[in-house]
C-alpha angles and dihedrals in degrees: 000000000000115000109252121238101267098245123348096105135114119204125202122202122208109192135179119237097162128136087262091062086061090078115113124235133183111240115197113231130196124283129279129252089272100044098260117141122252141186137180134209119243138146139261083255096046092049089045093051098051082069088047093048095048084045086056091033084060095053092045093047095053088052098213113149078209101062103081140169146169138206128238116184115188129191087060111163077230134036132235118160127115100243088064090048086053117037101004119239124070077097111176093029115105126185086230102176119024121236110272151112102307122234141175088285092057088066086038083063100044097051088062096061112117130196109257138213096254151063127252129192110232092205084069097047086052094052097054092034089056077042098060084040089061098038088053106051101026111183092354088126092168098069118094105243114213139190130182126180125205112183130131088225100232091116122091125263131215105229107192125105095353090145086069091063090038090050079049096062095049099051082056095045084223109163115234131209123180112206113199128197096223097346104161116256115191088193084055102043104234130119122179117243127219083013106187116235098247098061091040092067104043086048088053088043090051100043097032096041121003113054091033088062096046106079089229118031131122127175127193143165119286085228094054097039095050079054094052106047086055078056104102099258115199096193115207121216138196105242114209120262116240131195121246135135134233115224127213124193117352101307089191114059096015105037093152090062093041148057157195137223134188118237139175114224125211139167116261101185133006144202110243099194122189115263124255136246137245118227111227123184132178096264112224117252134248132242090248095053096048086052092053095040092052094049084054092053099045083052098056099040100137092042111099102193101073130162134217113202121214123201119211123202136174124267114233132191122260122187121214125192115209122169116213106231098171097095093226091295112128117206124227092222094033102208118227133192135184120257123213085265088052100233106130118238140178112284084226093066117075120191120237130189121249092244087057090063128086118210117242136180122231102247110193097306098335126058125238109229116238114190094178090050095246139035115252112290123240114256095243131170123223113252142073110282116207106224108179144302128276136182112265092220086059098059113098103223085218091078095066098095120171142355119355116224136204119234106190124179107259102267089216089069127055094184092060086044091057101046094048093049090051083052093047088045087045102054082037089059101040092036102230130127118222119237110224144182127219131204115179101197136358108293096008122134119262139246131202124219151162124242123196135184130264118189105198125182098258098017147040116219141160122227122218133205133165131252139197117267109237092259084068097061120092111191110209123196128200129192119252117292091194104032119059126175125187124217094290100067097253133124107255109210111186115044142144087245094051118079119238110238084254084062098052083047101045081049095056088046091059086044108051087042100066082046096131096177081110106034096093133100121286116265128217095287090050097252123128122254137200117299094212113063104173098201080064091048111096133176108256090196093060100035095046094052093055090049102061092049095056092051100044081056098060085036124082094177121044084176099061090030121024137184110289126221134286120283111261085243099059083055100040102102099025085089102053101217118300094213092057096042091057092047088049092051091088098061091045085057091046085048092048086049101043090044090042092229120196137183109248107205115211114249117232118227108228119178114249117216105236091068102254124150133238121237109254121246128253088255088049106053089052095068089050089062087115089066125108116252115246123267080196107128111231115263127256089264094051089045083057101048094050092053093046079061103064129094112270119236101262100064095258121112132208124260090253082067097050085049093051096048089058082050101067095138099056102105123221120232112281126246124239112237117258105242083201123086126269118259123187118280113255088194138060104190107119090183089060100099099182079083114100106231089199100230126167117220095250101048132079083207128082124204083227110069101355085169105060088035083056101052090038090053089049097050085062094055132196089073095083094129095036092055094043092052096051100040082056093058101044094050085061090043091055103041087046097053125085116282097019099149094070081075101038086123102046089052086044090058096041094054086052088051091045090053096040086055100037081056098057102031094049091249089126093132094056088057091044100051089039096055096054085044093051094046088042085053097045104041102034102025130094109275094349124165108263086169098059102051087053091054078053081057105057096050075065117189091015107072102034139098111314101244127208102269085050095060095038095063088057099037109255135099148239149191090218117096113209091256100049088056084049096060094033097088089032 
């Protein structure tokens, strides 16, 4: 079926209001808290209208000003519609609600409809009702018609010349349901019993002659239909097409090498998110009311049946700026005052105006102050410019982030349709996908995609979807999970950390046995299919939701009718297959045994009466990370145990030793960062380990001895970036602390080392990006250290920026020319 246009519809509803729809039915609800079954009384008309409410829900819900609709009723004891003032006849059909955007009073005005003492002719009502839906959107040929006609058939129907309204319809191309109380259904397996005659035969004319003759019609039973629309609908729209070009080669310097071609752009997929809720709350009231309400109250002493009366109103945000003014100190007696508003606050916040605040943007762990709100902006084109080519099997799918589009050739020029087919050929045959780079209006900001080609049966298109700028991507590396080495260097084979061959195979057991690429039902040549099928796999948050605000909008009592259960299909894929998980349960019981897999109990922490403390958790200590680290010596035992240790004399070590060099990655406890600066070092024993290596919890690098840190880090391997990062931020930290000078040397050394590594290891922008941020810190910054980066400047080229050839030689890249690394230090 062809996606309809999103909006631009009008809807009429035809609905039955005649003496027949007064008849009472039992409904079935859904069961009480205690599992007991329970049913309610309503009418034909009650139970009709619960399917026209959740139609005009819908459009409310979807909160477009385009979707309309408007509201017929036919089988009125009088008669309003324009057809009757103008020409007479059409008697018993009203025009009850005007075509517009519907809105909460819509379904106010439709819960007041009441069955009536007389008979109506639907093929009138529909008549007037296609009538005002012409009337309304004139020559507008682009906007869906619809009609749907709610009716349980026992009126009588005028039969003459009922092709002429079918041949109406479609003239119009209006759609047409026919919605039928207790029409049968053989798909749905009912079939009404003692049917009268009268309603026999127009459901035969309706189904047998009317909506066959009229190009889109459907009708259906009212039953089938109120269990359908619970059913998780994913609705598909046609987006609008909008002009834009796709660029090929610099048209603008080098228009005889490139070209452009005009494209229409449309969404492919899109994100549906929940709505979100308004925030009420019983607003206080004011001195007038109180009074008036007191005086109320004083009046109707003896009636017992008064009546308070609660206003609700919606909460709005409102934005506060405080400046923290207490340094990081805490005080033991906070002192509080009391602000205009009279809400207390901190002493040590004062309170600034907006207009007194400059924007800034979070850079790494500082902000970069904007006074004029935003940087200045690219001087981009609009248009999709076409970058370069690159494999397809190279592509990580992880990089498509976001909402694919459509770029069609524009369908007004042939010439624009061809050439973008002979590109899209020609990426299908060679297997590549294009990079490009897309730009939505003149001076707006960019953003970089992939395209690839999409060969359909009429017509040849490429489909777009963004991906992260390099800046965007973090690369994470992770040590080994099947190679360990302990401190010697060598492969360790057999390890606790490393898995048994039982193991890998108990693993691939588990595995292969969840497999559900054959879990699903049997097709038509009797062989299983996927379980999953993702078309078929809603968001129960989402759908669920919507569910129960639709229903608390057609229902006036939760209490007598609340809100049923969830559809089968929402539920359908949160069990896995029962069937599957029992026949996996064998393999889970091989995986426990082979791993060896115990229940570990929580202990219990109980007080014991001599005072002692418990040693804190894991979880525990890390909240404890701001406290200062103890000056405390070790005890006589833990003197002990670090010098058994050590290496004996005679080259041999103990067998602690051979078991903590299988253990690598066991981690030692991490030091607290030292709030004081940084002096130079008066030892260099780098076994002492009564020396604080200054090492913040998140860093592989200490402020004592970086250097060391530094060669020790890189031996491990697989932590490049990590060590780099850190080594970069301690060397600011240190020349910027007092007394820097005292380690110009060392810091001098290190930099040679970092670029010496960041050369080798293609982390080139890292150095590059490092150097300008050090010479910004110590020439423009307070205090700054104006000494050391002229002591950078007299080692001269070797510490400077890493240039293009540079990096060429060691395969890697960079922004920077020769000559631009040469005057960078001048």
């Amino acid at each position: 079926m062809v996606a309809e246009r999103a909006g631009y519809t009008v809807t009429m509803f035809v609905v039955d209001v005649s003496k027949s729809m007064g008849a009472t039915r039992t409904v079935a609800l859904p069961p009480g808290p205690n599992g007991e079954e329970r049913f309610a009384e309503m009418t034909h008309l009650q139970y009709a209208l619960q399917y026209v409410k959740f139609k005009i829900q819908d459009m409310i819900y979807g909160a477009r000003k385009t979707d309309q609709c408007g509201v017929v009723i036919f089988g009125t004891e009088e008669t309003d519609n324009q057809i009757n003032a103008q020409h007479g006849g059409y008697e018993n059909v009203t025009e009850y609600i005007p075509i517009g955007t519907p809105s909460a009073a819509t379904l106010r005005e439709l819960d007041e409809l009441e069955p009536s003492e007389v008979f109506g002719d639907p093929v009138d009502a529909m008549i007037v009702a296609v009538e005002a839906q012409n009337k309304h959107l004139g020559k507008k040929k682009t906007w869906t018609r619809k009609v749907i006609l709610v009716t349980d058939g026992e009126g009588p129907i005028e039969l003459e010349d009922w092709e002429a309204t079918a041949n109406k319809l479609n003239e119009l191309t209006i759609a047409l349901t026919v919605v039928g109380v207790d029409f049968d259904d053989q798909e749905f397996d009912y079939v009404q019993r003692d049917k009268p005659d009268f309603k026999r035969v127009n459901e035969e004319f309706f189904r047998n002659q009317f909506c066959p003759k009229v190009n889109d019609s459907v009708i259906g039973n009212l039953d089938r239909v109120l269990e359908q629309i619970s059913l998780p609908d994913v609705k598909t729209s046609r987006s609008t097409l909008m002009n834009n070009v796709l660029r090929i080669g610099d048209v603008d310097t080098r228009t005889e090498e490139a070209m452009e071609i005009l494209v229409k752009t449309c969404k492919c997929t899109s994100i549906n998110r929940p709505k979100a809720f308004k925030k009420f709350a019983i607003r206080p009231k004011t001195a007038q009311e109180e009074e008036a309400e007191q005086q109320t109250m004083n009046a109707d002493d003896g009636d017992e049946n008064k009546v308070v009366t609660v206003t609700y109103a919606q909460l709005k945000a409102r934005t506060e700026y405080y400046v923290d003014k207490s340094d990081g100190q805490e005080d033991e007696e906070e002192q509080v005052k009391t602000e205009e508003d009279g809400e207390p606050r901190p002493e040590y916040l004062e309170k600034v105006e907006k207009e007194e605040l400059i924007r800034g943007f979070k850079y790494g762990t500082s902000y970069v102050p904007c006074p004029e709100g935003q940087f200045p902006k690219l001087p981009t084109k609009k248009g999709i410019d076409l970058i370069g080519f690159i494999p397809e099997k190279k592509f990580r799918r992880e990089y498509a982030m976001g909402e694919v589009q459509y770029i069609w050739g524009n369908p007004d020029n042939p010439t624009a349709q061809c050439a973008l087919s002979s590109v899209v050929q020609a990426m299908y045959e060679k297997g590549v996908l294009a990079v490009g780079r897309w730009v939505t209006g003149d001076g707006r900001d960019p953003r970089m995609g992939v395209m690839s080609p999409a060969l359909f049966e009429k017509v040849h298109c490429l489909l777009w979807v963004p991906m992260p700028f390099a800046d965007d991507v973090r690369k994470y590396t992770f040590p080994s999970l099947d190679e360990l080495r302990n401190k010697k260097g060598e492969i360790v084979s057999e390890h606790a950390y490393l898995p048994t061959e039982k193991q890998l195979e108990a693993m691939d057991d588990f595995v292969d046995a969840m497999d559900l690429m054959q879990a699903g039902d049997k097709d038509e040549q009797g062989n299983r299919t996927e379980w999953l099928d993702i078309r078929d796999s809603y968001n129960p948050s989402f759908h669920r939701l919507k569910q129960a605000m639709f229903h608390c909008a057609v229902v006036s009592d939760l209490d007598t009718n609340p809100l049923p259960p969830p559809h089968p299909e929402l539920l359908k894929y949160l069990n896995p297959p029962k069937k599957f998980v029992k026949k996996a349960q064998s393999t889970i019981d091989n995986c426990i045994k082979v791993f060896n897999i115990k229940h570990v109990p929580k202990v219990v922490k109980v007080a014991r009466k001599d005072g002692h403390n418990h040693a804190n958790d894991d979880d525990d200590e890390m909240l404890l990370l701001d406290r200062k680290p103890s000056t405390s010596k070790p005890s006589q035992s833990q003197s002990q145990a670090k010098i058994s240790s050590k290496p004996a004399e005679h080259g041999s070590e103990t067998e602690d030793d051979d078991e903590d060099g299988m253990l690598i990655d066991k981690a030692e406890p991490t030091p607290r960062p030292n709030p004081l600066p940084t002096p130079a070092r008066s030892l260099n024993n780098d076994d002492d380990m009564d020396i604080d290596p200054q090492r913040d919890p998140d860093r592989v690098i200490g402020r004592t001895s970086p250097l060391a840190d530094f060669r020790a880090n890189l031996e491990r391997g697989d932590i490049v970036t990590k060590v780099v990062e850190d080594m970069s931020a301690v060397i600011q930290e240190v020349i910027l602390a007092p007394f820097a000078s005292r380690r110009s040397k060392e810091m001098i050394e290190c930099l040679i080392e970092l670029r010496e590594v960041c050369l080798q290891e293609d982390e080139v922008d890292a150095w590059n990006s490092f150097l300008p941020s050090l010479k910004r810190m110590c020439i423009d910054s307070s205090p700054g250290n104006k000494v050391f980066w002229s002591e950078v400047r007299n080692v001269g080229r070797a510490l400077s920026l890493i240039s293009d050839k540079e990096a060429e030689k060691n395969g890697g890249s960079s922004q920077f020319s020769e000559m631009q690394a040469t005057e960078f230090l001048k």
